[in-house]
Backbone as a printed PyTorch tensor [residue, N CA C, xyz], in Angstrom:
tensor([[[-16.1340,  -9.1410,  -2.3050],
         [-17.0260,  -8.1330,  -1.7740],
         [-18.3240,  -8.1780,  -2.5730]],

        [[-19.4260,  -8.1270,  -1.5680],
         [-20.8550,  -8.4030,  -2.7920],
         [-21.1780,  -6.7720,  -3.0120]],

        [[-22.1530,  -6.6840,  -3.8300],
         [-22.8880,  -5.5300,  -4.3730],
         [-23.0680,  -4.5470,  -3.1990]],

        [[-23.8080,  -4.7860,  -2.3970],
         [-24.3070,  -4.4020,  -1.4670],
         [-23.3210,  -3.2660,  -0.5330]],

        [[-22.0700,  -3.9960,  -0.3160],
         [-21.0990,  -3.7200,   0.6040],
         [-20.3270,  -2.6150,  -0.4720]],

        [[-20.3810,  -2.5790,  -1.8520],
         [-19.4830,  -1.8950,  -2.5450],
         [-21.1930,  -0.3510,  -2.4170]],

        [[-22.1910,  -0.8450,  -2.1600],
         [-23.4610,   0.4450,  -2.3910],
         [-22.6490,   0.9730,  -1.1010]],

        [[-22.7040,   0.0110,  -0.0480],
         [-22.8060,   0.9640,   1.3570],
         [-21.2940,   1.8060,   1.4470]],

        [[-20.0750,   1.4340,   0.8020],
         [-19.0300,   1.9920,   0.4050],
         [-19.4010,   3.2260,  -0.3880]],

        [[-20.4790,   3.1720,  -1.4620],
         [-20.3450,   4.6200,  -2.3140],
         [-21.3500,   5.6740,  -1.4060]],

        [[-21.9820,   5.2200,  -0.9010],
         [-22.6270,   5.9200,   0.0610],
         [-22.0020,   6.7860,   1.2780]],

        [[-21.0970,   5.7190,   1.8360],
         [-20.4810,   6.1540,   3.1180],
         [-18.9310,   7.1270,   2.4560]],

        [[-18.6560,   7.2060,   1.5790],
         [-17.7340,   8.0840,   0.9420],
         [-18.1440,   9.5650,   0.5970]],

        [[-19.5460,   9.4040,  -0.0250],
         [-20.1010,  10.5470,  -0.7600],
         [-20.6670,  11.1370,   0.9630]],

        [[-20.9040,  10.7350,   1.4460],
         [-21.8960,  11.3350,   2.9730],
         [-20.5210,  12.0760,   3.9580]],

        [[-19.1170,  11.2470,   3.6980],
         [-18.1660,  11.9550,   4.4650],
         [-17.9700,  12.8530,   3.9460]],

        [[-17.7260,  12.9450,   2.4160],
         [-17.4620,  13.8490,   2.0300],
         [-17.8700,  15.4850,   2.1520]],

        [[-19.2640,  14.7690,   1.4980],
         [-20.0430,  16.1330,   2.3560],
         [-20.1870,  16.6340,   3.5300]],

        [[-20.2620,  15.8240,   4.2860],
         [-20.1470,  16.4180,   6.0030],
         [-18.8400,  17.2470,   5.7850]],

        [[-17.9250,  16.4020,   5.7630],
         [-16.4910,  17.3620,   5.6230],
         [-16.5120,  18.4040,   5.1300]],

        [[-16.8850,  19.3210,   3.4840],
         [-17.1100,  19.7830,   3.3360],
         [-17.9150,  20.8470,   3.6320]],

        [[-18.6830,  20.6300,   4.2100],
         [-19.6860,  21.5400,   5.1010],
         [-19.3590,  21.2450,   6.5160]],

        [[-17.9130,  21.3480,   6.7240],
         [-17.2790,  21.5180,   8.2730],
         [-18.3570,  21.3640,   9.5800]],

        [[-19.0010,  20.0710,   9.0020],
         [-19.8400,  19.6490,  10.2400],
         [-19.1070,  18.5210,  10.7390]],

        [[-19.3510,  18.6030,  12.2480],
         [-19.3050,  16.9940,  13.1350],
         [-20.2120,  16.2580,  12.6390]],

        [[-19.4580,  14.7690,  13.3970],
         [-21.2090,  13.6750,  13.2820],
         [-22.0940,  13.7460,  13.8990]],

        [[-21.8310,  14.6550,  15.3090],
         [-23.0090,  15.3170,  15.8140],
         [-23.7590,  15.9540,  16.1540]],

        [[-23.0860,  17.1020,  14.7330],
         [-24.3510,  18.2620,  14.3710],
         [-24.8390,  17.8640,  12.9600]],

        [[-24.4730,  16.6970,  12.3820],
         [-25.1470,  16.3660,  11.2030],
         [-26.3310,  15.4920,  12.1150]],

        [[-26.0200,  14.4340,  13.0490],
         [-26.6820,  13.8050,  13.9600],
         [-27.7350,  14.6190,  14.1560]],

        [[-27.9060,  15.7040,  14.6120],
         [-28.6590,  16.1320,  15.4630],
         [-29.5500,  17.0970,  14.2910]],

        [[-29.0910,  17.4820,  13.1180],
         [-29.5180,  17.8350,  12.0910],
         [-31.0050,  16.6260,  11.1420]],

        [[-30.1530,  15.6800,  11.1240],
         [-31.0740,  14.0360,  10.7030],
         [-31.8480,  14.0240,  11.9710]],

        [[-31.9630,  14.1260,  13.1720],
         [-32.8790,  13.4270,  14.0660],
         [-32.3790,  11.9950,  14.2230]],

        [[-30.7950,  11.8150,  14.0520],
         [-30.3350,  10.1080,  14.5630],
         [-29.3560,  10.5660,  15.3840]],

        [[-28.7910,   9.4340,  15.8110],
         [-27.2310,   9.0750,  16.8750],
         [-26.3220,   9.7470,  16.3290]],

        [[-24.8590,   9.9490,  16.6040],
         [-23.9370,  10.1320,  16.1600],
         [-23.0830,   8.7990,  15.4780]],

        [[-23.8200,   7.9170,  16.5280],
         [-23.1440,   6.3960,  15.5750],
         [-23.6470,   5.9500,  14.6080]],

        [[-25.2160,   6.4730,  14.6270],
         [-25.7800,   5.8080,  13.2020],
         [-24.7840,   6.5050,  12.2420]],

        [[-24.5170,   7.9790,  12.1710],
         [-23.5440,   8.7100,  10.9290],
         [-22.4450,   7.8790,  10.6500]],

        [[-21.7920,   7.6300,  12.1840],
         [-20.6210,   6.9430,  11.9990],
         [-20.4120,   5.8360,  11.6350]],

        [[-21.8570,   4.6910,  11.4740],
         [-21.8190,   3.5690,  10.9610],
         [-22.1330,   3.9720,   9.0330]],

        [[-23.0260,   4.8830,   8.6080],
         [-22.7180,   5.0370,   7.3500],
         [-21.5440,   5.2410,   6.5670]],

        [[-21.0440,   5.9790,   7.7510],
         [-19.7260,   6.7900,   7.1710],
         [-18.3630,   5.7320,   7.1690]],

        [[-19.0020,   4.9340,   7.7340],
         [-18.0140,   3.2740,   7.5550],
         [-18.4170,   2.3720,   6.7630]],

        [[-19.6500,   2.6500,   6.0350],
         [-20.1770,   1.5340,   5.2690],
         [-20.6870,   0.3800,   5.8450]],

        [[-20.9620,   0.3830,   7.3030],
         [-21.3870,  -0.7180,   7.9640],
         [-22.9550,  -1.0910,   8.2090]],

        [[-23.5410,   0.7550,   7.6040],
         [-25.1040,   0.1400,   7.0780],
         [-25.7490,   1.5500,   6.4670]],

        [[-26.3120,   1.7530,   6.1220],
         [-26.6930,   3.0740,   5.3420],
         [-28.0690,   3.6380,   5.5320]],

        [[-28.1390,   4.8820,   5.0890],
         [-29.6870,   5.0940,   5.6760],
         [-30.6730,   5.0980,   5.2590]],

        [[-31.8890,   4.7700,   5.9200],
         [-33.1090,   4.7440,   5.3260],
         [-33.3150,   5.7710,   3.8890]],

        [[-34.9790,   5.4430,   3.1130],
         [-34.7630,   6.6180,   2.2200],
         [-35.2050,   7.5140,   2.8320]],

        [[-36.0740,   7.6010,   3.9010],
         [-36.5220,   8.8810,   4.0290],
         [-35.1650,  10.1660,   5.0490]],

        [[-34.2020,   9.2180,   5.4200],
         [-33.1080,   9.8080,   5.6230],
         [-32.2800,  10.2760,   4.3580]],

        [[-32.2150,   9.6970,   3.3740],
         [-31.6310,  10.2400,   2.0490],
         [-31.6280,  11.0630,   1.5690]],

        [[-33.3640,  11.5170,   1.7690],
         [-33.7860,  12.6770,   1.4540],
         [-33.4180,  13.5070,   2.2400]],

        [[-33.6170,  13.6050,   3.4870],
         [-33.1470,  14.6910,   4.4720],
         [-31.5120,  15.0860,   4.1700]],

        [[-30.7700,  13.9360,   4.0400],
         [-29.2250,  14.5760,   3.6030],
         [-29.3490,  14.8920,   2.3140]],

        [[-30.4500,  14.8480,   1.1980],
         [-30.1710,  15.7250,  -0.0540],
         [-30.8590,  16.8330,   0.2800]],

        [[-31.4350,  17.0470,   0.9460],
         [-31.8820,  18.6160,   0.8710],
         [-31.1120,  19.3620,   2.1450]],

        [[-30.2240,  18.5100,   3.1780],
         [-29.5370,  19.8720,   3.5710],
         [-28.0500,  19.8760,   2.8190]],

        [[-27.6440,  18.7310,   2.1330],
         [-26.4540,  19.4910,   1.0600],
         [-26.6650,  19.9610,  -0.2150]],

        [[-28.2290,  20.2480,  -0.6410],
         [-28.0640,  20.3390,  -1.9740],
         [-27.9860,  19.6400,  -2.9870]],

        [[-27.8720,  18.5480,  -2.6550],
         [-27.6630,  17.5970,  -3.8200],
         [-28.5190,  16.2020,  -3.9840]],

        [[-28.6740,  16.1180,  -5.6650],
         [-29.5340,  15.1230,  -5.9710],
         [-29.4110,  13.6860,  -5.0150]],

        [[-30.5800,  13.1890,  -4.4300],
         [-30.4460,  12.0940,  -4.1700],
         [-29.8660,  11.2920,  -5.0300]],

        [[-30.1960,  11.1120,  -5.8830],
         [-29.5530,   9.8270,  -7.1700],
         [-27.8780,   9.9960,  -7.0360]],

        [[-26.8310,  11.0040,  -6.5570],
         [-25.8040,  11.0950,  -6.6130],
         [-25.4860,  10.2390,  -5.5000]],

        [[-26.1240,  10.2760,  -4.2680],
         [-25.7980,   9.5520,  -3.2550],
         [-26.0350,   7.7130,  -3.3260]],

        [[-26.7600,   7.5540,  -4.3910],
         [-27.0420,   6.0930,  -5.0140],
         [-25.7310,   5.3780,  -6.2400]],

        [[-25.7730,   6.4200,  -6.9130],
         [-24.8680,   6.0120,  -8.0270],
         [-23.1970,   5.8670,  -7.5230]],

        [[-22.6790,   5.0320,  -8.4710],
         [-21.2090,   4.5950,  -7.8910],
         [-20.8030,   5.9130,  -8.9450]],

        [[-19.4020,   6.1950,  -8.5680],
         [-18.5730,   7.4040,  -9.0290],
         [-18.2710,   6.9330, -10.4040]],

        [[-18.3570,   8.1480, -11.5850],
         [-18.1250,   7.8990, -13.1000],
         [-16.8800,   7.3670, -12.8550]],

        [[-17.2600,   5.8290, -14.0260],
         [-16.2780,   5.4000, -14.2520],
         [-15.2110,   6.3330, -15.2970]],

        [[-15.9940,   6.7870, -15.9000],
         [-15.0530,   8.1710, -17.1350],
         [-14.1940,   8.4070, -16.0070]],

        [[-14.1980,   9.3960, -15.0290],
         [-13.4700,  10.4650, -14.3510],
         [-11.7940,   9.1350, -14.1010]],

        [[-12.7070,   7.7420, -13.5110],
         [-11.3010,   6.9340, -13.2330],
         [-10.5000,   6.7120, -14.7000]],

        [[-11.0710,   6.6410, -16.1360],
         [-10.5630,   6.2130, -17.6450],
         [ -9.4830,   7.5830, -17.6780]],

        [[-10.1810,   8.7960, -17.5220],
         [ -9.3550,  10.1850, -17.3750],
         [ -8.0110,  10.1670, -17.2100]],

        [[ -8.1270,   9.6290, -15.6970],
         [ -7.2080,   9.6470, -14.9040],
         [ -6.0640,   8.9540, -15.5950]],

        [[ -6.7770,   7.6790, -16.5640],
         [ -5.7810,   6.6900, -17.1600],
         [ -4.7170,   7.6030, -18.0990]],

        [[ -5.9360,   8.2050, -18.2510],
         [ -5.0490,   8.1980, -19.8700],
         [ -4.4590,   9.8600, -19.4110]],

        [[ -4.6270,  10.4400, -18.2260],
         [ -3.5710,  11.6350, -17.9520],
         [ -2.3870,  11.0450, -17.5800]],

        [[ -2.3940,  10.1460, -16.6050],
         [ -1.1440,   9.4760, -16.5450],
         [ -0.4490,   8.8100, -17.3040]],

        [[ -1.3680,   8.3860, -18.3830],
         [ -0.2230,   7.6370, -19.6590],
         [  0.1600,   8.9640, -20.1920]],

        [[ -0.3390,   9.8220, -20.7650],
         [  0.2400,  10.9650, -21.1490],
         [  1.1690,  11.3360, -20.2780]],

        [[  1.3500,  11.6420, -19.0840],
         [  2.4020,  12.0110, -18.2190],
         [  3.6970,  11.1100, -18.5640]],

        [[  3.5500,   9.8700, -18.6050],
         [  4.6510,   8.7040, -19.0520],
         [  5.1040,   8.4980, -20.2370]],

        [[  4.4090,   9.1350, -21.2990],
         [  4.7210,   8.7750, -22.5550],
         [  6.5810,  10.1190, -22.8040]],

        [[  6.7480,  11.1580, -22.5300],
         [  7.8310,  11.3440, -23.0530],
         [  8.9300,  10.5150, -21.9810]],

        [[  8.6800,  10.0340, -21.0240],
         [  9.6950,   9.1320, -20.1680],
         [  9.7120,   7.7980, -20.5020]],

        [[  8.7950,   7.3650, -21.0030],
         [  8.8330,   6.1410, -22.2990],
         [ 10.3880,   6.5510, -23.0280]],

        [[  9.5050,   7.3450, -24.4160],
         [ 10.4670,   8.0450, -25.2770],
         [ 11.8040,   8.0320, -24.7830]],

        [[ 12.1870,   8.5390, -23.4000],
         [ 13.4640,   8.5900, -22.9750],
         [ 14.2790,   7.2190, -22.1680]],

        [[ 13.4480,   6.6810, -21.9890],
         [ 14.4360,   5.4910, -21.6200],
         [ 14.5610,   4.7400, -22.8690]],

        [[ 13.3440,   4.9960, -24.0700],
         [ 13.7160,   4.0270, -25.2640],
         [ 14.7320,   4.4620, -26.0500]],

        [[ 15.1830,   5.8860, -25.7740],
         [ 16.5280,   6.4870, -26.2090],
         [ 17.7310,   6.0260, -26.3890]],

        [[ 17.3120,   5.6060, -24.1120],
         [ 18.7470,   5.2390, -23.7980],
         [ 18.8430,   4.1590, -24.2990]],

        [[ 17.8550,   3.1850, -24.2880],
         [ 18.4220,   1.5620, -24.6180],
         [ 18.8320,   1.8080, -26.0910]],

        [[ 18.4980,   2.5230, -26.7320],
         [ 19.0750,   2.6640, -28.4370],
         [ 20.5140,   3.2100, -28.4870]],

        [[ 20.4990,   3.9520, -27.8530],
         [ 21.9880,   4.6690, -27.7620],
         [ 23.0750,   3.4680, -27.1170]],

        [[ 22.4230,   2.4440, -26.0170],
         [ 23.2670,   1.7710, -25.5650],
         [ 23.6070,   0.4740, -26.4940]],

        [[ 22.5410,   0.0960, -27.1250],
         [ 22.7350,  -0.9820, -28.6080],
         [ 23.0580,   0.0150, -29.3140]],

        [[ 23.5170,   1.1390, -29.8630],
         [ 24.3790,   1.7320, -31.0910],
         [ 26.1080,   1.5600, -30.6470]],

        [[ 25.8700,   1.7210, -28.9300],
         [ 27.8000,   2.0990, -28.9330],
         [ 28.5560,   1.0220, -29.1460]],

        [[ 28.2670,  -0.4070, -29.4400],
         [ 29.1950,  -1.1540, -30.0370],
         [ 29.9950,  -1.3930, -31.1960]],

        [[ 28.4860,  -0.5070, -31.9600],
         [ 28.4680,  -0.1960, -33.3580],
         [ 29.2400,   1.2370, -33.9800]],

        [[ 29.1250,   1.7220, -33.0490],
         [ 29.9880,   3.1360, -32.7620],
         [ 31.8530,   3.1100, -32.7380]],

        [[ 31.4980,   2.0870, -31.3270],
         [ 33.3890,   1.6080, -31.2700],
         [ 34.0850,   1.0500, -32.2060]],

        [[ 33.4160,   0.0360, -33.0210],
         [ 33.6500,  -0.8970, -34.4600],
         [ 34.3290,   0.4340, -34.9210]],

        [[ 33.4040,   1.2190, -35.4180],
         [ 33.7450,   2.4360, -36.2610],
         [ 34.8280,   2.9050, -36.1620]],

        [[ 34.8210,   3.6240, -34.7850],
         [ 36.2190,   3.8290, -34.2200],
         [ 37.3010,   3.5150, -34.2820]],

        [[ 37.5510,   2.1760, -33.7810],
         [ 38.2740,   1.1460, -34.2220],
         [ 39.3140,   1.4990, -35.7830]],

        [[ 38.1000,   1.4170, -36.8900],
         [ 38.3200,   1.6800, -38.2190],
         [ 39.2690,   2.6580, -38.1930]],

        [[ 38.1160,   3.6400, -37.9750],
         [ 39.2750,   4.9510, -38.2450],
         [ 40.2360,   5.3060, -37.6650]],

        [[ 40.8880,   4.8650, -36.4130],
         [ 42.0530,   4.9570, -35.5640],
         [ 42.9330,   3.6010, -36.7780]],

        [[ 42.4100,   2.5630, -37.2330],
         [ 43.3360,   2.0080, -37.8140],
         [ 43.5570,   2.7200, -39.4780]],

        [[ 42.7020,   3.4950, -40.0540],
         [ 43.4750,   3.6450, -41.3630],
         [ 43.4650,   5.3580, -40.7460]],

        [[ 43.9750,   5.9620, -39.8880],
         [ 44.3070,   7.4100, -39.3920],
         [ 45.8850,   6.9290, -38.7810]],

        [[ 45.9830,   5.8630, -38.3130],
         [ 47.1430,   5.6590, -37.6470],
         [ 48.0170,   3.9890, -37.6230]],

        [[ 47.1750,   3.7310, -38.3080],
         [ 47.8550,   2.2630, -38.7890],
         [ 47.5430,   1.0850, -37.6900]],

        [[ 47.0430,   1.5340, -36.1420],
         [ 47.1640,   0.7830, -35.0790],
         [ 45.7750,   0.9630, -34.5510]],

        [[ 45.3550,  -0.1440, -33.6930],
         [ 44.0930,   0.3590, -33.0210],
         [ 44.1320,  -0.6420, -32.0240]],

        [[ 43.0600,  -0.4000, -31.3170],
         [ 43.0360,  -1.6300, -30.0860],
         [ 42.3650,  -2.8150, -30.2310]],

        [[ 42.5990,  -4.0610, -29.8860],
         [ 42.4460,  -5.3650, -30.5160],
         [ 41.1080,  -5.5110, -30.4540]],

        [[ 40.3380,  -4.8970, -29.2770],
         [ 38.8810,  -4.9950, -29.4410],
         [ 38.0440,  -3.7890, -29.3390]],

        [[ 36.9200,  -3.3580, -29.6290],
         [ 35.7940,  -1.8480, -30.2070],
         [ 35.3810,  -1.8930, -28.9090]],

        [[ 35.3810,  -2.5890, -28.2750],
         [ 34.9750,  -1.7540, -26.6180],
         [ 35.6370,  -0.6930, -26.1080]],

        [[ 36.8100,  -1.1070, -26.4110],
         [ 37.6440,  -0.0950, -25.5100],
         [ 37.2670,   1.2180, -26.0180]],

        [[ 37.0540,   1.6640, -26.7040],
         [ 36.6960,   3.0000, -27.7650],
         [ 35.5470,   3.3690, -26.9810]],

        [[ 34.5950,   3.0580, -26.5020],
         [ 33.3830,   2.8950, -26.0430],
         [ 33.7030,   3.9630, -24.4850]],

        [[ 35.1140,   3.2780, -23.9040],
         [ 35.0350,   3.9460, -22.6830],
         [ 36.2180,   5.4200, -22.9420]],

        [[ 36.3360,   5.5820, -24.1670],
         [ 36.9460,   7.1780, -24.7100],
         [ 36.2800,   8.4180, -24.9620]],

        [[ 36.9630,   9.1990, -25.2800],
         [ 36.0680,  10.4150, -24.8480],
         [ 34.8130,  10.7960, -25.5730]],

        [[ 35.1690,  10.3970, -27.0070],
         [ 33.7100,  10.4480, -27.6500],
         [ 32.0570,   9.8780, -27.2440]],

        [[ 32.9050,   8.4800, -27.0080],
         [ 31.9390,   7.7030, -26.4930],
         [ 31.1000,   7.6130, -25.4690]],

        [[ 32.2930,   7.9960, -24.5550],
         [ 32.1350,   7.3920, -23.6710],
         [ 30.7080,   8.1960, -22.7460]],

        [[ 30.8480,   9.7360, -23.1800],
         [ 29.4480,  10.8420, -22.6950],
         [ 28.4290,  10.2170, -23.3870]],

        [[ 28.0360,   9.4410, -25.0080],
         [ 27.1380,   8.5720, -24.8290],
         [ 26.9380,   7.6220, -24.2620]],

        [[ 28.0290,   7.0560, -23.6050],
         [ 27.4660,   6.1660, -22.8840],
         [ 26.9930,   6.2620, -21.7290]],

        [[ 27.5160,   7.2540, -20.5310],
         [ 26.5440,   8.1270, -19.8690],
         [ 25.7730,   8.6230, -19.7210]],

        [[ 25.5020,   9.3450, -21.1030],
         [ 24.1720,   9.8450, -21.4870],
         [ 23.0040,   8.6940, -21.6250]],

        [[ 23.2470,   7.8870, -22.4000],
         [ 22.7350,   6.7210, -22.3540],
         [ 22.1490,   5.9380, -20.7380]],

        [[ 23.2730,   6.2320, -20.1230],
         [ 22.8480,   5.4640, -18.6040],
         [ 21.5310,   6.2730, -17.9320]],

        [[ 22.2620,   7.9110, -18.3360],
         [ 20.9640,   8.7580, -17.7190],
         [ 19.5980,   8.8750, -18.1440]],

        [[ 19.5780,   8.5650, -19.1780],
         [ 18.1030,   8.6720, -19.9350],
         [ 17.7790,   7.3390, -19.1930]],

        [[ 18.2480,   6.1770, -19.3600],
         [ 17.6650,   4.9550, -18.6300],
         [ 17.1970,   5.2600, -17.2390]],

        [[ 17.8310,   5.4250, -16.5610],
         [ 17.6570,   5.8390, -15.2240],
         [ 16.3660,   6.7180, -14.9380]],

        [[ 16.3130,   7.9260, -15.5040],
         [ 15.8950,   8.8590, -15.0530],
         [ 14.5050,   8.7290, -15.5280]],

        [[ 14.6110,   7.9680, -16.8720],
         [ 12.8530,   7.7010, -17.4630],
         [ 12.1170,   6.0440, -16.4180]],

        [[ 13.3270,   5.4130, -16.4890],
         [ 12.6360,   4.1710, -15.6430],
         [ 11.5470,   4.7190, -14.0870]],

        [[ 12.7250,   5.6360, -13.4170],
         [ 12.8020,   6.1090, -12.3800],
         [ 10.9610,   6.9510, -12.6020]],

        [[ 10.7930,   8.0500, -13.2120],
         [  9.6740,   8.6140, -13.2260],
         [  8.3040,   8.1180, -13.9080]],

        [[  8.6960,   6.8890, -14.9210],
         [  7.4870,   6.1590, -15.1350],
         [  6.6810,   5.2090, -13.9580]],

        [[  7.9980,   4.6410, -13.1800],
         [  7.5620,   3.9190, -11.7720],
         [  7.1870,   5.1640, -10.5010]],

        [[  7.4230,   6.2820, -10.7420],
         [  7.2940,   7.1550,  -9.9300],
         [  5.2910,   7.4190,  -9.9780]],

        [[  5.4210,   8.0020, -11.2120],
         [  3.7490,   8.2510, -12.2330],
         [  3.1360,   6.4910, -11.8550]],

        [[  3.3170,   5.4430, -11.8120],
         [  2.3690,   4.7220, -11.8860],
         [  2.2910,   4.2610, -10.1240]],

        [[  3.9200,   4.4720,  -9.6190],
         [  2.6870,   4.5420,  -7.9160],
         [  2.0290,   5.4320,  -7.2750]],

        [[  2.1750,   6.3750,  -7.7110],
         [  1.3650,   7.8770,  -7.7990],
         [  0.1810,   7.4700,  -8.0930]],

        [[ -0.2440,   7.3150,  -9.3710],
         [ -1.6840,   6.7700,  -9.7510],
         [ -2.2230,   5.5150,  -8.9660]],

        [[ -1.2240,   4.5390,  -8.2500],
         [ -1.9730,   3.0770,  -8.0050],
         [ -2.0560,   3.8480,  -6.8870]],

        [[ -1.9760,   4.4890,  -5.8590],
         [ -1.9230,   4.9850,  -4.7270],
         [ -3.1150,   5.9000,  -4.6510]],

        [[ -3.9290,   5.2890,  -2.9410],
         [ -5.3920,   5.5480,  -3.0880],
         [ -5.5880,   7.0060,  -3.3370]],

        [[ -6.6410,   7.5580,  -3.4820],
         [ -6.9480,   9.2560,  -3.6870],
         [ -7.0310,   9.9780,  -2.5800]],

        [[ -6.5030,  10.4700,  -1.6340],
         [ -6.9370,  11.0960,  -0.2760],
         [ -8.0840,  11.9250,  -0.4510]]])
């Protein structure tokens, strides 16, 4: 996309907007400018934009600086956005990095187990997994599944939320 086509894009965004906002048609803004209803509708598509001395006429019946209708939208407001949504993700980070810790501890857990079922009772089971799916364990290891789940689940939730256009 060249320069040009991304101007007639910030143009034809900021001009719907405002029409919308000021609950006009395209052809009482039309008839407001002294043009067509298609010329609006070709700005308002980005398919060509308007003169300046039309620029002016749409900054003085919305109020607003011409130069706003020139300039592309702060890039800040899109950086914002970044870093609200990393903040939104960061304790669902935290929680799936939980679970994967909790799920590399329970082997280390059952070993244990293991131990102490053999000098508590002389006997134990030939391998520390099995301990893993007992009662101690075994709610961490659930617990464990849920933190995975539930943080994977809302970090992919938060980032198609954000990749998903702005209505």
């Amino acid at each position: 996309m060249n320069k040009t086509k991304i101007d007639n894009q910030t143009i034809a965004h900021i001009l719907l907007d405002l029409r919308q906002k000021h609950h006009l048609s395209q052809e009482q803004l039309a008839q407001t400018l002294g043009v067509t209803r298609q010329a609006v509708s070709r700005w308002e598509m980005g398919i060509s934009v308007p003169n300046i001395h039309t620029l002016l006429l749409i900054s003085e019946q919305f109020h607003v600086p011409i130069d706003t209708m020139l300039k592309k939208p702060d890039a800040s407001a899109e950086n914002q956005n970044k870093i609200q949504n990393s903040a939104k993700r960061t304790p669902f980070i935290f929680m799936t990095i939980t679970g994967i810790f909790l799920l590399c501890v329970l082997p280390f857990l059952g070993q244990w187990e293991q131990f102490k079922y053999m000098d508590l009772y002389g006997r134990a089971y030939a391998d520390s997994y099995h301990y893993i799916f007992e009662y101690p364990l075994s709610i961490l290891l659930v617990l464990s599944i849920v933190l995975i789940c539930v943080g994977i689940y809302n970090i992919v939730k938060i980032k198609r939320k954000s990749d998903s256009p702005a209505k």
